[in-house]
PDB file of N, CA, C and O in Angstrom:
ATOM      1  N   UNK A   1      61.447 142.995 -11.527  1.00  0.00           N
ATOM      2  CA  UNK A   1      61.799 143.142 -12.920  1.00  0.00           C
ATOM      3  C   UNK A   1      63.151 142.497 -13.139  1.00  0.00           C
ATOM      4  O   UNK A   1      64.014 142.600 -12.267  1.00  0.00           O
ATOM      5  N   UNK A   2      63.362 141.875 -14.201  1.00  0.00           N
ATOM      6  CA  UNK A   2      63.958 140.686 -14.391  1.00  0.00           C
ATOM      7  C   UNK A   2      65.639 141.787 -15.014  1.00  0.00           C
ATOM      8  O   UNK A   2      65.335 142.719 -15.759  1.00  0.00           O
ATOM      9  N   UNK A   3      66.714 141.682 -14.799  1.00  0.00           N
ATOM     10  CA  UNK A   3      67.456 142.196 -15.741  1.00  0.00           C
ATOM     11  C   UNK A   3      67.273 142.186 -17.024  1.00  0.00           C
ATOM     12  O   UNK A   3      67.502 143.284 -17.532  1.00  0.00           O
ATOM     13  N   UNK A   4      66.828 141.067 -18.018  1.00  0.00           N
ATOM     14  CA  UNK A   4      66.759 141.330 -19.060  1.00  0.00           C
ATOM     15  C   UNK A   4      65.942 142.134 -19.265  1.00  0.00           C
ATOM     16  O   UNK A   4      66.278 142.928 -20.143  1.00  0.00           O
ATOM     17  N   UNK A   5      64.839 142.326 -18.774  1.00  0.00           N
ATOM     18  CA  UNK A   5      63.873 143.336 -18.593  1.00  0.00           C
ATOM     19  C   UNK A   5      64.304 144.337 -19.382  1.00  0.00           C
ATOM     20  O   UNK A   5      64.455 144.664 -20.559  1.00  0.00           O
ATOM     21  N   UNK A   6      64.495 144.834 -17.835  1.00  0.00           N
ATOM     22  CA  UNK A   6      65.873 146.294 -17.423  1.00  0.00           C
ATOM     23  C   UNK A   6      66.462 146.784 -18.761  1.00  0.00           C
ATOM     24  O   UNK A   6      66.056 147.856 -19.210  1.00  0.00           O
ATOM     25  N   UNK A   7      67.402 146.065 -19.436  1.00  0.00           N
ATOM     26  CA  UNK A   7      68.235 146.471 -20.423  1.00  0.00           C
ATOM     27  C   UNK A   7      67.565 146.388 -21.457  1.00  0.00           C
ATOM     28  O   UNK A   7      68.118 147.069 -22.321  1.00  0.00           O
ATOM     29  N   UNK A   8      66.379 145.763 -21.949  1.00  0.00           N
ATOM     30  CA  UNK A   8      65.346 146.059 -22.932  1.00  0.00           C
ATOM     31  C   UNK A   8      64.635 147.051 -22.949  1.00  0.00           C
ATOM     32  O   UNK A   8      64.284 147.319 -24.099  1.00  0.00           O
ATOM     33  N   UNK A   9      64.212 147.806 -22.113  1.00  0.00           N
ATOM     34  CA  UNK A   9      63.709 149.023 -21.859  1.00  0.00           C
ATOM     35  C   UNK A   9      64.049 149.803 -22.678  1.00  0.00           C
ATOM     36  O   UNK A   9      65.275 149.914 -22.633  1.00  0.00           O
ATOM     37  N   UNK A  10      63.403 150.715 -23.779  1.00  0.00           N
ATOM     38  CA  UNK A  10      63.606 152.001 -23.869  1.00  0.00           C
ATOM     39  C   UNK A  10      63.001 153.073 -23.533  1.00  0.00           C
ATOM     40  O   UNK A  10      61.850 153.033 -23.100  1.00  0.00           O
ATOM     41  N   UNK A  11      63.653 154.165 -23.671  1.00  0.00           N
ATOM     42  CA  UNK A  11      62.948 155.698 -22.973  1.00  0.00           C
ATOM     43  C   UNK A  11      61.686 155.602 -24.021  1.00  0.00           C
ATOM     44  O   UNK A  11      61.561 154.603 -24.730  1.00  0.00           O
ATOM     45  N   UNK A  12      60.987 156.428 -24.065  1.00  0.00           N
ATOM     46  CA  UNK A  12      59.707 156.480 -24.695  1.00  0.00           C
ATOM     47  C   UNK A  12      60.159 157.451 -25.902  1.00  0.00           C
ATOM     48  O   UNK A  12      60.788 158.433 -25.507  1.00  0.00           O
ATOM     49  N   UNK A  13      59.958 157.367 -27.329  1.00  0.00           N
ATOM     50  CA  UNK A  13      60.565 158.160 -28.346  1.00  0.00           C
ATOM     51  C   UNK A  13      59.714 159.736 -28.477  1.00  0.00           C
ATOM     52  O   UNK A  13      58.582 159.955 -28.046  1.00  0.00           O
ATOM     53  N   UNK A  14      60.589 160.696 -29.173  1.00  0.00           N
ATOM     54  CA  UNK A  14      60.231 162.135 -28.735  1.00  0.00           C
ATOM     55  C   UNK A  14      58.766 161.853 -29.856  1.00  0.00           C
ATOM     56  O   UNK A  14      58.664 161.417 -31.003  1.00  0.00           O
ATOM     57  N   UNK A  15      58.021 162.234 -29.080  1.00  0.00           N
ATOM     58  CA  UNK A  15      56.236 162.673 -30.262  1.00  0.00           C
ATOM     59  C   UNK A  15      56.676 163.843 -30.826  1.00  0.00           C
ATOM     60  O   UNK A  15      56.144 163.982 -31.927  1.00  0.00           O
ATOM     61  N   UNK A  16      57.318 164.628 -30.587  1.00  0.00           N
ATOM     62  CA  UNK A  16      57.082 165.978 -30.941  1.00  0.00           C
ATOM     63  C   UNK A  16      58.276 166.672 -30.870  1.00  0.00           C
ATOM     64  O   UNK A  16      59.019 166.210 -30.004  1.00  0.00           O
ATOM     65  N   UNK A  17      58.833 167.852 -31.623  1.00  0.00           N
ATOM     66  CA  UNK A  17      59.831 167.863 -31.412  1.00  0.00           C
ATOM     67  C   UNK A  17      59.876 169.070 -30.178  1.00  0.00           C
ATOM     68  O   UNK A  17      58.968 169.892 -30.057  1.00  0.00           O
ATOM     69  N   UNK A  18      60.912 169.040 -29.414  1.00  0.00           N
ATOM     70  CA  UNK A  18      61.054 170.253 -28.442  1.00  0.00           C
ATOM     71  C   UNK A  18      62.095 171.676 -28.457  1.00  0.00           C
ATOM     72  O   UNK A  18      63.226 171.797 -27.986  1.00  0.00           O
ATOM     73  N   UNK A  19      61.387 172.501 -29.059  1.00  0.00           N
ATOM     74  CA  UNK A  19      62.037 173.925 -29.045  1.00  0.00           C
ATOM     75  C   UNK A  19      62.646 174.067 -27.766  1.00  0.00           C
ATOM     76  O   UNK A  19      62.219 173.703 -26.670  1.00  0.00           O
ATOM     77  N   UNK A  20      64.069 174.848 -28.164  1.00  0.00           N
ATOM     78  CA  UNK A  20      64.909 174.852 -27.297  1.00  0.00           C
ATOM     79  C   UNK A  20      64.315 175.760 -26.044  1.00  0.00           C
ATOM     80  O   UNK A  20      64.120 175.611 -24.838  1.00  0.00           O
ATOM     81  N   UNK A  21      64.108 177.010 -27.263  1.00  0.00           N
ATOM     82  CA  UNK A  21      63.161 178.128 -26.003  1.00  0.00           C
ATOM     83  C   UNK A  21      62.027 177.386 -25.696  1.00  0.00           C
ATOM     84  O   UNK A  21      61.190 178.186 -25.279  1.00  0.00           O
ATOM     85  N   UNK A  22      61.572 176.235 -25.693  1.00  0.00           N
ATOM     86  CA  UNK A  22      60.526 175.654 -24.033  1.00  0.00           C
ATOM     87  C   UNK A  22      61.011 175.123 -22.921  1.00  0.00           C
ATOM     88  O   UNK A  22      60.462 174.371 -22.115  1.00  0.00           O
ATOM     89  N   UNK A  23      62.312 175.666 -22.938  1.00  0.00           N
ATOM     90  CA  UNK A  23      63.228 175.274 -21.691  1.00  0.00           C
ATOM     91  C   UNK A  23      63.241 176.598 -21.318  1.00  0.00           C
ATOM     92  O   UNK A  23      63.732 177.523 -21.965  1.00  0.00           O
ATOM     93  N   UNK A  24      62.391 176.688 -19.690  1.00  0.00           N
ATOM     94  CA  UNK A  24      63.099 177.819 -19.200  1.00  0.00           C
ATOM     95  C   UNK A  24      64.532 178.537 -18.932  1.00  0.00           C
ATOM     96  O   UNK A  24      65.390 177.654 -18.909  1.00  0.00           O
ATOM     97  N   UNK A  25      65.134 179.903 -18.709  1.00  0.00           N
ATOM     98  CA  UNK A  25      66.496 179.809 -18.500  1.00  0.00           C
ATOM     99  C   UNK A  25      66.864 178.958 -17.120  1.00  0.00           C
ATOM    100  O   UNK A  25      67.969 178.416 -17.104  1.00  0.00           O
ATOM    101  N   UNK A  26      66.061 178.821 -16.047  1.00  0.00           N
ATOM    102  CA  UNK A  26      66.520 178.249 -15.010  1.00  0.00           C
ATOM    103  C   UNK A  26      66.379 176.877 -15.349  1.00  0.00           C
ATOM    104  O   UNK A  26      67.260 176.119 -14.941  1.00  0.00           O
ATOM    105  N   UNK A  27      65.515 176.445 -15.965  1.00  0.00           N
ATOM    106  CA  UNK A  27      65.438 174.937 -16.656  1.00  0.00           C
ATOM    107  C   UNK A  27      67.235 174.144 -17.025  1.00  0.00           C
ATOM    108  O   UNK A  27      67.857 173.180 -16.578  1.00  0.00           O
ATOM    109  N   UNK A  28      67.538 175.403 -18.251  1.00  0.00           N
ATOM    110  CA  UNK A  28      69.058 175.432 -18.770  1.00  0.00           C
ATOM    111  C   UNK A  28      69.894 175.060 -17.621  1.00  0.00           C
ATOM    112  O   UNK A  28      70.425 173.986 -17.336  1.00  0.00           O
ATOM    113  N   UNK A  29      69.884 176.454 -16.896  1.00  0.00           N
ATOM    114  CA  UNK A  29      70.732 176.726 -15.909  1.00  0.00           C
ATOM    115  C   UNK A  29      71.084 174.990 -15.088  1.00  0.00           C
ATOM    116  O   UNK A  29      72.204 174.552 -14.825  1.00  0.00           O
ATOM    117  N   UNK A  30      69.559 174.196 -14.802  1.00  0.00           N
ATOM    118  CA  UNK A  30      69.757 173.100 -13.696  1.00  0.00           C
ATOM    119  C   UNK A  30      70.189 171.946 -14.681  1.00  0.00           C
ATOM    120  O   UNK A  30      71.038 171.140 -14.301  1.00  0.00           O
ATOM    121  N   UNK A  31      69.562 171.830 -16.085  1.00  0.00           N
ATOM    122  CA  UNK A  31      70.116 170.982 -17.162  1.00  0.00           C
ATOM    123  C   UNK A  31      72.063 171.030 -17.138  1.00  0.00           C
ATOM    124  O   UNK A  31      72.693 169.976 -17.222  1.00  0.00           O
ATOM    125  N   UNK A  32      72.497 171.862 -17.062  1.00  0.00           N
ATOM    126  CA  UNK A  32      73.711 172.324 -17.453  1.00  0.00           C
ATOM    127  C   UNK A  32      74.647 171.626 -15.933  1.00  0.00           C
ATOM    128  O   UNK A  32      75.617 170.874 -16.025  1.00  0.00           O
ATOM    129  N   UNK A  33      74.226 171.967 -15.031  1.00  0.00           N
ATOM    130  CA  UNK A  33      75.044 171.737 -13.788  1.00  0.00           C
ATOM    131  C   UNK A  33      74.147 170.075 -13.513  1.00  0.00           C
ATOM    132  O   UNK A  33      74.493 169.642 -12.414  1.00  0.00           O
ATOM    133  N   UNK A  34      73.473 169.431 -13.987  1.00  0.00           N
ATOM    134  CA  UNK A  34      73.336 168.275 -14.069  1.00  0.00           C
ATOM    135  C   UNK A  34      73.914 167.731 -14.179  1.00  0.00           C
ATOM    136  O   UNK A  34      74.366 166.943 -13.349  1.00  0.00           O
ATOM    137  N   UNK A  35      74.432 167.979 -16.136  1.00  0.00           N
ATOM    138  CA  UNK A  35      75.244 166.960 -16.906  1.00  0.00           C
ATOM    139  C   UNK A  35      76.889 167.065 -16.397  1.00  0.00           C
ATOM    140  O   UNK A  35      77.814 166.286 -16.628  1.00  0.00           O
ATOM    141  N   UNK A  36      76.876 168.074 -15.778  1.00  0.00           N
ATOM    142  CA  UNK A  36      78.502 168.099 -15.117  1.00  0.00           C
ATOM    143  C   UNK A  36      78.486 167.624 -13.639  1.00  0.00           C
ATOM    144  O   UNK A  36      79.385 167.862 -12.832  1.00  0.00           O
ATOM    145  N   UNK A  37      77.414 166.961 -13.399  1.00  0.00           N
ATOM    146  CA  UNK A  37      77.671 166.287 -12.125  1.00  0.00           C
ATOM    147  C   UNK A  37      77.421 166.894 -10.908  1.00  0.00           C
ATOM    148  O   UNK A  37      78.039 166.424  -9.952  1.00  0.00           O
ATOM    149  N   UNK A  38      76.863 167.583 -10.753  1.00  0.00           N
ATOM    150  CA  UNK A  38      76.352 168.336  -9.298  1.00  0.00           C
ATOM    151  C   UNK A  38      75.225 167.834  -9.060  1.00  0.00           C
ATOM    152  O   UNK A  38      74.458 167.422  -9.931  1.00  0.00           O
ATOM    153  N   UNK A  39      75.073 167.826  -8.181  1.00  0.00           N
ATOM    154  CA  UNK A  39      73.897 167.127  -6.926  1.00  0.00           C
ATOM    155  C   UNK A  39      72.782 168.122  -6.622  1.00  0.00           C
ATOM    156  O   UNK A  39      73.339 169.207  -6.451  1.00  0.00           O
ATOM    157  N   UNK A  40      71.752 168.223  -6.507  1.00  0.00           N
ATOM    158  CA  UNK A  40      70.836 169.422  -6.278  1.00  0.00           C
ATOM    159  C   UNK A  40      71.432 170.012  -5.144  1.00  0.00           C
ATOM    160  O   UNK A  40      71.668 171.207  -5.323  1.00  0.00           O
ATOM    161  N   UNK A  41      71.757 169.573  -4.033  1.00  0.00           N
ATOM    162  CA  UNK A  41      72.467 169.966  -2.894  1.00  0.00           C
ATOM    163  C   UNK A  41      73.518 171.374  -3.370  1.00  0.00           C
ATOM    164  O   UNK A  41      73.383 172.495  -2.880  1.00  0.00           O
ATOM    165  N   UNK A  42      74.500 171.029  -4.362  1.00  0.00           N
ATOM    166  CA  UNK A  42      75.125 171.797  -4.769  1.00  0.00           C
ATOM    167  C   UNK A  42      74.695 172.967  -5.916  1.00  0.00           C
ATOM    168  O   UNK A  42      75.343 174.013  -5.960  1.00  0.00           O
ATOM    169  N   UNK A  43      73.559 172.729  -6.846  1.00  0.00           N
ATOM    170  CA  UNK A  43      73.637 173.698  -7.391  1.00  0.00           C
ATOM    171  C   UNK A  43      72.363 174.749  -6.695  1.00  0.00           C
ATOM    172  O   UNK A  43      72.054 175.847  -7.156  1.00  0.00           O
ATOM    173  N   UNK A  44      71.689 174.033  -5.379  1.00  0.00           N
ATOM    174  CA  UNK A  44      70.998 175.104  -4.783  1.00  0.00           C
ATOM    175  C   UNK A  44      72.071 175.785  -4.402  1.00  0.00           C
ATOM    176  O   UNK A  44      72.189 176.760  -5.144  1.00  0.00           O
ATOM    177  N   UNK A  45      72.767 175.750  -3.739  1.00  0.00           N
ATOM    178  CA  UNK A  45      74.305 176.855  -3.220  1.00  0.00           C
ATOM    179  C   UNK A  45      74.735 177.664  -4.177  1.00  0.00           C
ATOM    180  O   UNK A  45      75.078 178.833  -4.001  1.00  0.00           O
ATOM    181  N   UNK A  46      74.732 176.892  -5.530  1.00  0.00           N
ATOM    182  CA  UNK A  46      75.495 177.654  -6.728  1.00  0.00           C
ATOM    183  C   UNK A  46      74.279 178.800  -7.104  1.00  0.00           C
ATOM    184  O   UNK A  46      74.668 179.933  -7.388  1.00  0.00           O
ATOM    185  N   UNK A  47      73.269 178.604  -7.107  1.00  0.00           N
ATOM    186  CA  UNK A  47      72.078 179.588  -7.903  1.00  0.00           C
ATOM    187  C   UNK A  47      71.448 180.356  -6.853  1.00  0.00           C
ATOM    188  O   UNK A  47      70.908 181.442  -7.062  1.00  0.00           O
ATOM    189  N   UNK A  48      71.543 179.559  -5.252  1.00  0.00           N
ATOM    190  CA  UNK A  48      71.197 180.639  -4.174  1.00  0.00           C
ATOM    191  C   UNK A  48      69.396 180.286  -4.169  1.00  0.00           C
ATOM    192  O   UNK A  48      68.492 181.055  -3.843  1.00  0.00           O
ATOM    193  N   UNK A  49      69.310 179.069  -4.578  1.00  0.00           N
ATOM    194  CA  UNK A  49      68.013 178.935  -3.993  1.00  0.00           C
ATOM    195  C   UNK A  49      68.008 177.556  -2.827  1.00  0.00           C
ATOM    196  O   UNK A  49      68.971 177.324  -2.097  1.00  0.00           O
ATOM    197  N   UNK A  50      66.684 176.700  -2.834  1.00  0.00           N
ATOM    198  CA  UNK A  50      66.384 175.965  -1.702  1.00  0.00           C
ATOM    199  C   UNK A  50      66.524 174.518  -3.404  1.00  0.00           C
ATOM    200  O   UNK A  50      66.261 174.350  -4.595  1.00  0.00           O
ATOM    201  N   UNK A  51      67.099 173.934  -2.242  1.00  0.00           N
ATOM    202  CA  UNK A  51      67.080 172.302  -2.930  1.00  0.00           C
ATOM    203  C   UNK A  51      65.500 172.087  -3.118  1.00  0.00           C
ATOM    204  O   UNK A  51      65.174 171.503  -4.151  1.00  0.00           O
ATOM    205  N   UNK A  52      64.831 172.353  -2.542  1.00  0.00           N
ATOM    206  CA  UNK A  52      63.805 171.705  -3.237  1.00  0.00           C
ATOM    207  C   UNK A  52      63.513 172.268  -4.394  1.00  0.00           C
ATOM    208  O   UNK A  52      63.328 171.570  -5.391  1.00  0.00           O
ATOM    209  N   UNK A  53      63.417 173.817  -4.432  1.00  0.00           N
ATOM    210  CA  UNK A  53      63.265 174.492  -5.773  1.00  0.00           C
ATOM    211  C   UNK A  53      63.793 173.542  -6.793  1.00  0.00           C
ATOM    212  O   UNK A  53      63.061 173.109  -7.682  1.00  0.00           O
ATOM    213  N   UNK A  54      65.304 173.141  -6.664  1.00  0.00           N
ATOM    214  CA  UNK A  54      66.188 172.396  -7.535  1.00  0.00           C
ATOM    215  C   UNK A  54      65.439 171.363  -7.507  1.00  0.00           C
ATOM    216  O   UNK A  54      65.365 171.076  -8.702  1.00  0.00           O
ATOM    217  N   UNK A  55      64.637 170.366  -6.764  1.00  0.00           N
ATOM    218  CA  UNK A  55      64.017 169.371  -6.972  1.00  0.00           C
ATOM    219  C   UNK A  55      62.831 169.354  -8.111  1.00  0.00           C
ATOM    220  O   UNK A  55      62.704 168.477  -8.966  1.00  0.00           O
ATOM    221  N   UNK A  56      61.950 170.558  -7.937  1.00  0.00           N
ATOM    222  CA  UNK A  56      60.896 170.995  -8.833  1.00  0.00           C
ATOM    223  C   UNK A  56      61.389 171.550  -9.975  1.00  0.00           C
ATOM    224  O   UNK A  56      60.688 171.333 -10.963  1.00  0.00           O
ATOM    225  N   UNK A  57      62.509 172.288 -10.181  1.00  0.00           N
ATOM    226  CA  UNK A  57      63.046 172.811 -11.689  1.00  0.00           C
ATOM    227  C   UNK A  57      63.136 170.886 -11.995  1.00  0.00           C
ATOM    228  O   UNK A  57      62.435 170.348 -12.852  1.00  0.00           O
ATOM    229  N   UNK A  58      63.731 170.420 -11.460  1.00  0.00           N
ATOM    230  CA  UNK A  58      64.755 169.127 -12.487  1.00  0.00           C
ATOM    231  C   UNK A  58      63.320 168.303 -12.947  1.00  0.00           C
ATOM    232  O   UNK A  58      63.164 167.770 -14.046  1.00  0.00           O
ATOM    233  N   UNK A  59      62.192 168.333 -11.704  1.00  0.00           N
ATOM    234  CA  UNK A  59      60.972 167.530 -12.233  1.00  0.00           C
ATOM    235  C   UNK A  59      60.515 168.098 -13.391  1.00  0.00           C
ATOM    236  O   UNK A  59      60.222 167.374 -14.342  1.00  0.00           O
ATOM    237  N   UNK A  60      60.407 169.345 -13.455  1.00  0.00           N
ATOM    238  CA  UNK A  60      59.350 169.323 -14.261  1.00  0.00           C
ATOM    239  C   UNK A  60      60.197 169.685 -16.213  1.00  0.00           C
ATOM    240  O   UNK A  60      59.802 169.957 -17.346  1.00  0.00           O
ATOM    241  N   UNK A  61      61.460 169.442 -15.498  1.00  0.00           N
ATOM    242  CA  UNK A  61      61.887 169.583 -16.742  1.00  0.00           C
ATOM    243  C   UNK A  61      62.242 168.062 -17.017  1.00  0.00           C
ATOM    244  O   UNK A  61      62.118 167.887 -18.230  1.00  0.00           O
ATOM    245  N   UNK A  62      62.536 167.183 -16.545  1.00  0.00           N
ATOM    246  CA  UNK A  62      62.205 165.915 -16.803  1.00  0.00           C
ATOM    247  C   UNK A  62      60.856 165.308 -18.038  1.00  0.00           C
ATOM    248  O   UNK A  62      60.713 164.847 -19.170  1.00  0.00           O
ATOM    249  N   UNK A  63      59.896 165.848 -16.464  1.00  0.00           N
ATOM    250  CA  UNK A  63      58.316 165.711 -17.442  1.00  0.00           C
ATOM    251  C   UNK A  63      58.610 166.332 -18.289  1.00  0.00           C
ATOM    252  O   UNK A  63      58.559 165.525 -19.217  1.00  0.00           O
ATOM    253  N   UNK A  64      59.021 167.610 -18.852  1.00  0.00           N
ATOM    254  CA  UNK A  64      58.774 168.144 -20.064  1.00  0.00           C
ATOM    255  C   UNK A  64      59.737 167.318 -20.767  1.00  0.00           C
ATOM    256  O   UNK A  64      58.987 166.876 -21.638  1.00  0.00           O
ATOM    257  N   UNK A  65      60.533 166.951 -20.935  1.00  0.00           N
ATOM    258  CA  UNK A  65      61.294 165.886 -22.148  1.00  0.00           C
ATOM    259  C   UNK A  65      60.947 164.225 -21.431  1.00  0.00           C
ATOM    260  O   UNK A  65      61.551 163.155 -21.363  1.00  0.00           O
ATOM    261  N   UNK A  66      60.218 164.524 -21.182  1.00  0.00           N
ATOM    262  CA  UNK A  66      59.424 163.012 -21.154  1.00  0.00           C
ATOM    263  C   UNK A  66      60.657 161.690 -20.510  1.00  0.00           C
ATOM    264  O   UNK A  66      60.694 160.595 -21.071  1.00  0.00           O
ATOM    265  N   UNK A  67      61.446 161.962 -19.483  1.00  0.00           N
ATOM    266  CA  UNK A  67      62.039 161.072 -19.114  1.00  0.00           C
ATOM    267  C   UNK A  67      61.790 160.459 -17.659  1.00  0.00           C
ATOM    268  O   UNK A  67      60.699 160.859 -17.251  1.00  0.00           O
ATOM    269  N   UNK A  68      62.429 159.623 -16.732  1.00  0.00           N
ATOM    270  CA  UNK A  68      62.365 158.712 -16.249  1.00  0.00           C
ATOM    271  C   UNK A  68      63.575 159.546 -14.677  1.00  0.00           C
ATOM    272  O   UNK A  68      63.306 160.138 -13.631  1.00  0.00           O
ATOM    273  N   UNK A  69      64.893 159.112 -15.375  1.00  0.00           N
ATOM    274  CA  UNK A  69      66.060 159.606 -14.603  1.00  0.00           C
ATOM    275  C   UNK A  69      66.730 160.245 -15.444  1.00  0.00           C
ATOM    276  O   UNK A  69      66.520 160.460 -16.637  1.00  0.00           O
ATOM    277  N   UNK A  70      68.119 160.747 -14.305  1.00  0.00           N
ATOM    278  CA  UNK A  70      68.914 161.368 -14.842  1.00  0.00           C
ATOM    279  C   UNK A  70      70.008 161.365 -16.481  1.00  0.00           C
ATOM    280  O   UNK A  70      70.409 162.232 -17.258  1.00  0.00           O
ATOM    281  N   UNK A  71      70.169 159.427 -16.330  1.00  0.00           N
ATOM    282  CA  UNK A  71      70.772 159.097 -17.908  1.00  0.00           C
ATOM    283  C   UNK A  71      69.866 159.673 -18.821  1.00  0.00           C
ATOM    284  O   UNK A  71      70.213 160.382 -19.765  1.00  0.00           O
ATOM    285  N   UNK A  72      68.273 159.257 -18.441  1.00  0.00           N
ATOM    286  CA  UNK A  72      67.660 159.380 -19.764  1.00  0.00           C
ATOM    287  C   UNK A  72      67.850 160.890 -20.211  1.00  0.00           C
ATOM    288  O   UNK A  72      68.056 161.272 -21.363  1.00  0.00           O
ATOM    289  N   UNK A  73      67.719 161.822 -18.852  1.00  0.00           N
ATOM    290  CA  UNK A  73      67.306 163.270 -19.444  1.00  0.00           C
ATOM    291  C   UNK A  73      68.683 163.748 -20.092  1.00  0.00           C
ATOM    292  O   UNK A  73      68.749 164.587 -20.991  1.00  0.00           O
ATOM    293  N   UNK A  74      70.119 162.892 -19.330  1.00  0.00           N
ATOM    294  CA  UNK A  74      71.079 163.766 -20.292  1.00  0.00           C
ATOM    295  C   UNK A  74      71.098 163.444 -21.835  1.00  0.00           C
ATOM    296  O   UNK A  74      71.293 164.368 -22.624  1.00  0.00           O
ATOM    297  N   UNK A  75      70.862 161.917 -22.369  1.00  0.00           N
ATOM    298  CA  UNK A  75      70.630 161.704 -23.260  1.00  0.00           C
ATOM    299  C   UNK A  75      69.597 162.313 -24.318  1.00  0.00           C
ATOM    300  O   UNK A  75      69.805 162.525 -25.512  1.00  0.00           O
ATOM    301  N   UNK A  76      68.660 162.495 -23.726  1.00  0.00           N
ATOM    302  CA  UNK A  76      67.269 163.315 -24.465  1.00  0.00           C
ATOM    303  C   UNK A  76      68.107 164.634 -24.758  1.00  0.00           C
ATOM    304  O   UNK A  76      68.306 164.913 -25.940  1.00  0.00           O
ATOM    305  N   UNK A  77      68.673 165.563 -23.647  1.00  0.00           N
ATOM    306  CA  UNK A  77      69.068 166.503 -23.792  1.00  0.00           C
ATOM    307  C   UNK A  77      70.199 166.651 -25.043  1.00  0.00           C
ATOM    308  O   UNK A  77      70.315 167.683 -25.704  1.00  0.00           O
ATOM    309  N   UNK A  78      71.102 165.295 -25.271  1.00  0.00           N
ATOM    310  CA  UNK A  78      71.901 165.329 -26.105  1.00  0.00           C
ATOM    311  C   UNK A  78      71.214 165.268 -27.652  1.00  0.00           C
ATOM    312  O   UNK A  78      71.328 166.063 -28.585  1.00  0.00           O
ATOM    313  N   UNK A  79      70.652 164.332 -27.573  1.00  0.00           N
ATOM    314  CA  UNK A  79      69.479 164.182 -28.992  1.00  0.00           C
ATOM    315  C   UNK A  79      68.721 165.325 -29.189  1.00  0.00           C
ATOM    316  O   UNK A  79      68.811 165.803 -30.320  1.00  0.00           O
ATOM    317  N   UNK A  80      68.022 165.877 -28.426  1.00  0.00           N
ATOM    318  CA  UNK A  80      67.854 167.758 -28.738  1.00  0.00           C
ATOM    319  C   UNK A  80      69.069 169.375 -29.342  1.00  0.00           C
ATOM    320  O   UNK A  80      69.061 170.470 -29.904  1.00  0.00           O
ATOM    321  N   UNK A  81      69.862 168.430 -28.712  1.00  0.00           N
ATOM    322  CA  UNK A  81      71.055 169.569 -28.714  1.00  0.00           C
ATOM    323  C   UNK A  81      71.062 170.600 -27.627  1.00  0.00           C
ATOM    324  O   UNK A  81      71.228 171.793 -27.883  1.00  0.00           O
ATOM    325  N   UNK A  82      70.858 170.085 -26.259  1.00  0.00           N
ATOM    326  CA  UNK A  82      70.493 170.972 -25.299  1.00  0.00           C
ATOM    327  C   UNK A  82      71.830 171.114 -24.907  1.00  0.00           C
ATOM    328  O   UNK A  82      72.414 172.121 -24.507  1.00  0.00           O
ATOM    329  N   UNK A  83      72.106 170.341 -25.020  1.00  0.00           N
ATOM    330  CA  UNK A  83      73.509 170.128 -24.382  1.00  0.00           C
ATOM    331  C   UNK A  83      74.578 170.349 -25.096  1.00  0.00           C
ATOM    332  O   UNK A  83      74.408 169.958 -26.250  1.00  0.00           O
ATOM    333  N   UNK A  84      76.153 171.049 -24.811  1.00  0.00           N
ATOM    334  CA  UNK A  84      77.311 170.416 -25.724  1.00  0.00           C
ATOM    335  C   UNK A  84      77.405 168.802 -26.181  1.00  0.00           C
ATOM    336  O   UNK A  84      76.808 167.903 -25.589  1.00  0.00           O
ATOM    337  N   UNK A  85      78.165 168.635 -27.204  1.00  0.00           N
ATOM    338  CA  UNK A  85      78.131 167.464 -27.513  1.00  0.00           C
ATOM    339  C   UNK A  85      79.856 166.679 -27.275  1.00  0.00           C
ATOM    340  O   UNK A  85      80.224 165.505 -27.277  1.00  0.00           O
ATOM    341  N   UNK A  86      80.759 168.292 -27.042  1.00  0.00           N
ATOM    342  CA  UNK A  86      81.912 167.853 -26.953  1.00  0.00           C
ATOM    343  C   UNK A  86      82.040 168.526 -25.341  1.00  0.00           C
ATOM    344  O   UNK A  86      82.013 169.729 -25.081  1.00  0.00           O
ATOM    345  N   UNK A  87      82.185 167.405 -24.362  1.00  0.00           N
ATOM    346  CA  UNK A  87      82.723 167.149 -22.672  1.00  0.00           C
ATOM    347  C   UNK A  87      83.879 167.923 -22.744  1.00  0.00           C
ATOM    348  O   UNK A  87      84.363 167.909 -23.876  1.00  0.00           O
ATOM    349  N   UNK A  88      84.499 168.602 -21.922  1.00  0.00           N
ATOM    350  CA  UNK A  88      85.666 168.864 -21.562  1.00  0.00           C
ATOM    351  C   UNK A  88      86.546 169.914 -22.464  1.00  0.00           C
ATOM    352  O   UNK A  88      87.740 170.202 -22.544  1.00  0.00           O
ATOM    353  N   UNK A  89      85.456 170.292 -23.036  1.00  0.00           N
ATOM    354  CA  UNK A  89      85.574 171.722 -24.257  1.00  0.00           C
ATOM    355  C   UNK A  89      86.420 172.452 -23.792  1.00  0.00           C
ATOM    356  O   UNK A  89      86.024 172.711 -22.656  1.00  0.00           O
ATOM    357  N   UNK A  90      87.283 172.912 -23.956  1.00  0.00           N
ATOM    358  CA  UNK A  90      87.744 174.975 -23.735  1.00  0.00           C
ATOM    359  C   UNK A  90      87.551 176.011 -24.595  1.00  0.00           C
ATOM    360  O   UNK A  90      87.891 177.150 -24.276  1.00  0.00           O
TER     361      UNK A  90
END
């Protein structure tokens, strides 16, 4: 795939819209320590489960907002409002 490719690409647009409550709380929970940069490695330690668990929460909440990788899902997440919109809040 050609770079121009690449940067022509877009994510696939939302069909439908997604209620916040169809995010499980552990869904949240792995959404949240995503967008701040933790590694599944780390937030299995933080929540006290097995990385893979963390592998299967992040999939299938992926599939459920219909993305690809990690940019796309924080972005989707931002266009939902899953997310803060202001970084570095207090």
């Amino acid at each position: 795939m050609g770079v121009k490719t690449a940067l022509s690409r877009k994510i696939q647009p939302i069909e439908e819209e997604i209620d916040a409550d169809l995010l499980t709380p552990r869904q949240r929970d792995i959404l949240r320590l995503v967008s701040i940069g933790h590694t599944n490695r780390e937030i299995a330690e933080m929540l006290e489960i097995s990385v893979r668990t963390v592998e299967v929460h992040r999939f299938n909440l992926m599939r459920r907002l219909n993305v690809r990788n990690v940019a796309q899902l924080l972005r989707r997440a931002l266009q939902l409002g899953l997310l803060a919109r202001t970084f570095g809040a207090k």
